[in-house]
C-alpha positions in Angstrom: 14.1 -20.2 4.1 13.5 -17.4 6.9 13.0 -18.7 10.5 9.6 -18.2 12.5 11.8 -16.4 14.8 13.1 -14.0 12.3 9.7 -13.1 11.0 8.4 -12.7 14.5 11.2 -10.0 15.5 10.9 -8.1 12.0 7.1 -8.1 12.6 7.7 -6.7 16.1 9.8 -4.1 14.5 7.6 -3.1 11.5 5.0 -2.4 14.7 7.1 -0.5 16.4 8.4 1.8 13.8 4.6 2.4 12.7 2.8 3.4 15.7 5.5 5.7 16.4 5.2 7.3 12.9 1.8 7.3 12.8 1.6 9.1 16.4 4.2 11.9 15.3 2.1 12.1 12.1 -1.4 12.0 14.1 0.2 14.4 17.2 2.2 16.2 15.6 1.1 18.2 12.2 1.3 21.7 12.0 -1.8 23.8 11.4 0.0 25.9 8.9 1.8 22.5 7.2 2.9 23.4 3.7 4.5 21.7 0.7 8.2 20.7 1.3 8.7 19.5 -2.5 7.1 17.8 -5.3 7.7 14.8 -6.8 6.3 13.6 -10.4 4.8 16.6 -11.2 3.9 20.3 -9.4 0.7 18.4 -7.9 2.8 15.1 -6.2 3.8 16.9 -3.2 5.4 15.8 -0.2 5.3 17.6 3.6 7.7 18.2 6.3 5.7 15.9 7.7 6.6 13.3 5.3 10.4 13.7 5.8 10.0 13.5 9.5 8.3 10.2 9.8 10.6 8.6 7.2 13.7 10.2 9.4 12.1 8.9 12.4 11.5 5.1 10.8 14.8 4.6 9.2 16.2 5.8 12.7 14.8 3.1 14.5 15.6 0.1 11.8 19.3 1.7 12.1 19.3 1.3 15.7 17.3 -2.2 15.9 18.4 -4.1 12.3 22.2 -1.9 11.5 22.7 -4.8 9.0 19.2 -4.7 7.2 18.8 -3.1 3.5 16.1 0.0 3.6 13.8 1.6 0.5 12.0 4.6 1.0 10.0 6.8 -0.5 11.7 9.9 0.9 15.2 9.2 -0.9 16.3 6.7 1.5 17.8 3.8 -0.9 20.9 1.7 1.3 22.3 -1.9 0.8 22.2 -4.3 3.5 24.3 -7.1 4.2 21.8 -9.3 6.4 19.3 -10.3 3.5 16.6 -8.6 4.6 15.2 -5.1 2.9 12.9 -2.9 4.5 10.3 -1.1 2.2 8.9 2.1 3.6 6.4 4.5 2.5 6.1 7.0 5.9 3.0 8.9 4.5 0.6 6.9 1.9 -2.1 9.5 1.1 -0.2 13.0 1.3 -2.2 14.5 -0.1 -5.5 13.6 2.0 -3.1 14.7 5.3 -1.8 18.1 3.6 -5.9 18.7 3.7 -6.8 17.1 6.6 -8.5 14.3 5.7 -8.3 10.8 7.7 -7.6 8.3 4.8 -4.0 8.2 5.2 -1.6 5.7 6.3 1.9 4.2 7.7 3.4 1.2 5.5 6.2 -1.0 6.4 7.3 -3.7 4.9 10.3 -6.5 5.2 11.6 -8.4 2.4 13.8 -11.5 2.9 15.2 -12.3 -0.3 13.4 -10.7 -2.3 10.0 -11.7 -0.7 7.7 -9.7 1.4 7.2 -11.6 4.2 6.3 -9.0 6.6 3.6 -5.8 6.2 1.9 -3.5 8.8 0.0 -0.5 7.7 -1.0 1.4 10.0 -3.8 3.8 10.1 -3.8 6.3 13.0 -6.9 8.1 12.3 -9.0 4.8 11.9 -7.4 3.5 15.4 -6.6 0.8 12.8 -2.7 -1.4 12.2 -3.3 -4.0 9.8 -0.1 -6.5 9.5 0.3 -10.1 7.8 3.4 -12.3 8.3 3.9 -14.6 5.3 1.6 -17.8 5.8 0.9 -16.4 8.9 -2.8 -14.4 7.7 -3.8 -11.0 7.8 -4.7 -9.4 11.1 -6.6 -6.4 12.1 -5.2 -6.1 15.4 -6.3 -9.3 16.8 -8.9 -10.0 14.6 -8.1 -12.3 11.8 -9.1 -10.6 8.3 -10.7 -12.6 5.5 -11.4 -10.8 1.5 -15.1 -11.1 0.8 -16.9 -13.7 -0.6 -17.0 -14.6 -4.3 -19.5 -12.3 -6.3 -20.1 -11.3 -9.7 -18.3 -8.5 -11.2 -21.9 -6.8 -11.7 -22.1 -6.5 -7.6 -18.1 -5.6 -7.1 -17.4 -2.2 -5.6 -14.1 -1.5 -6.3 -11.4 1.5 -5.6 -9.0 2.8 -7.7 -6.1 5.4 -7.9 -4.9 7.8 -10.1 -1.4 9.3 -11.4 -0.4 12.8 -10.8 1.3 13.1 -14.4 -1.5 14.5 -16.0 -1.0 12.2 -19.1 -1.4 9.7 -17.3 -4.6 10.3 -15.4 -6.1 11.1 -19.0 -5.9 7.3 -19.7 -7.1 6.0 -16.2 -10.2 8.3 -16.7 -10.9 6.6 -19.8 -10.0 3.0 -18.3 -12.3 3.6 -15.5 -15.7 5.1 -18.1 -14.6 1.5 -19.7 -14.9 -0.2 -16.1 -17.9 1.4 -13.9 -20.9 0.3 -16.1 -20.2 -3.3 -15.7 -19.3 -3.0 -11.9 -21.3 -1.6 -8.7 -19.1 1.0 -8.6 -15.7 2.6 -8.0 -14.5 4.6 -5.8 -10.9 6.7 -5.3 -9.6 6.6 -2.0 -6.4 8.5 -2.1 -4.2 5.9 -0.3 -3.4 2.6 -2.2 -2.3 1.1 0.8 -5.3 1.3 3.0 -7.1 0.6 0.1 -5.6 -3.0 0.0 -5.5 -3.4 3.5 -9.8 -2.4 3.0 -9.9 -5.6 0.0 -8.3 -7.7 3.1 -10.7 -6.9 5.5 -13.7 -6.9 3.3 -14.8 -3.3 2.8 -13.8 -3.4 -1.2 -14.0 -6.2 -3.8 -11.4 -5.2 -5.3 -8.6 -2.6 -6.0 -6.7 -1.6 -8.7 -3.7 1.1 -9.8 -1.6 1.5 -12.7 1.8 3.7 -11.1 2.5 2.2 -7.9 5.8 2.4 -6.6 7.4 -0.4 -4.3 6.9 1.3 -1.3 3.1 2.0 -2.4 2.4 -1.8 -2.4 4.9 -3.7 -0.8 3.0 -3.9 3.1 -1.0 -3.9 1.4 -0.2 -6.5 -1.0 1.2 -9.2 1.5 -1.7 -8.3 3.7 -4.3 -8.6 0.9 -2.8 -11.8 -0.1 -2.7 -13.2 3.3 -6.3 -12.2 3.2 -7.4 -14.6 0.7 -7.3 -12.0 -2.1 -5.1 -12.5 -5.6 -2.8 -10.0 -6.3 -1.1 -9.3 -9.5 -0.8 -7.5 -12.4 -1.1 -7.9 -16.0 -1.9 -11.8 -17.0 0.9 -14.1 -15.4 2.4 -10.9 -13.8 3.1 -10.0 -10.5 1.5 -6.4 -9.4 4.3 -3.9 -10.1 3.9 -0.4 -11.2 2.8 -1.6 -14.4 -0.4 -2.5 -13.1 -1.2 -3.7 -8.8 -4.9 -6.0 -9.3 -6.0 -7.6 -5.8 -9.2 -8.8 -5.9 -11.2 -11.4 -4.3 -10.9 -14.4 -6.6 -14.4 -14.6 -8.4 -13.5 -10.7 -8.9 -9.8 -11.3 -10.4 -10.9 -13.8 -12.5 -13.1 -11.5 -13.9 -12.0 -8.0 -14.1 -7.8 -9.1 -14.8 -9.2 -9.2 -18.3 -10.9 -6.1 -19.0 -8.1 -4.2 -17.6 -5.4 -5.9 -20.1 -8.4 -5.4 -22.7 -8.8 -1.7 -21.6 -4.9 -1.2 -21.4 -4.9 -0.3 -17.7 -1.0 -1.3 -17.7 -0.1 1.3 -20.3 0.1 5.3 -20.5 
């Protein structure tokens, strides 16, 4: 079992490392900034920018936790010996920064054992950090965060996300036309992350994303959870990249099912 100590001191951490992303992000993009690379296809791109913030985070775990595991999006992948795994997107929502749109975030997570027991996202264009510690809440700075109230799935706005493999985003289209008559609506934000950390704090019912990666939803997740949300995935499943559902409850209960019934979890 991981100390109240321990958790305090990677949470203290996680903040560190994303404020200082997020302010070389914020501060410091070019006005000519271009595509570095792509990724799962010529339309998954990633930035200079990109590369520097995950240089700059996996810096600063080296110097504060040398013993700790680290998974990033960037490439970095390195064992640790101390139980503990950091999870590290540096850029959710490239795409919105590459055009200079806000909706883009900073998430950090810390597993211990296999469990996320610490998330921060932050947001630098919101003036937002979001962070949960495992049974500990989720926080909006220093404003406790609660998922909305139970309602039925016929008043649920709800966000999704789609692939970049063009395949792919076929089916979601055709999973969503299954999905927005029997909701309020749905809306794409471009950032799974902040669109977790937006079911925490109340803005969404509900979000779901077939795709995600580890780094994705490691940090929104915990934070959703802490929230009061459900998370998962496909019936009795955890989210993965087979399918990420958080939802408040009334709204899981409901909409869990017509995503298996729709195949949501499958290509």
């Amino acid at each position: 079992m991981i100390s109240e100590e321990l958790k305090a001191e990677l949470l203290g951490v996680a903040l560190e490392a994303a404020r200082q992303a997020g302010e070389l992000l914020r501060d410091g993009r070019p006005a000519d900034l271009a595509v570095a690379a792509t990724k799962s296809s010529p339309i998954d791109v990633v930035t200079e920018m990109d590369i520097a913030a995950e240089k700059l985070i996996t810096g600063l775990l080296a110097e504060r936790r040398p013993e700790d595991g680290l998974l990033g999006e960037e490439g970095a992948d390195t064992p640790g010996t101390s139980g503990v795994r950091w999870v590290v997107d540096p850029l959710d929502g490239t795409v919105n920064y590459l055009y200079g749109l806000p909706s883009w975030g900073v998430s950090i997570a810390a597993e211990y054992r296999g469990e996320t027991v610490v998330g921060v996202v932050a947001a630098p264009m919101r003036g937002e950090t979001y962070h949960a510690v495992l049974g500990g809440g989720a926080w909006l700075g220093g404003e406790r965060l609660a998922c909305r109230a139970g309602a039925p799935l016929d008043q649920a706005l709800l966000s999704t996300g789609f692939a970049y493999v063009q395949t792919r985003r076929a089916h979601q289209a055709d999973v969503v036309a299954r999905i927005i008559p029997l909701v309020r609506d749905v809306r794409r934000g471009g950032s799974a992350a902040l669109d977790l950390c937006d079911v925490a704090a109340g803005r969404l019912d509900g979000h779901y994303e077939r795709g995600l990666n580890p780094w994705d939803l490691a940090a929104g997740e915990l934070i959703a959870r802490e929230a009061g949300a459900l998370t998962g995935g496909r019936p009795g499943e955890p989210a993965s990249g087979e399918l990420t559902l958080a939802a408040s409850p009334a709204v899981f209960a409901s909409l869990q099912p017509l995503l298996e019934e729709a195949g949501a979890w499958h290509d």
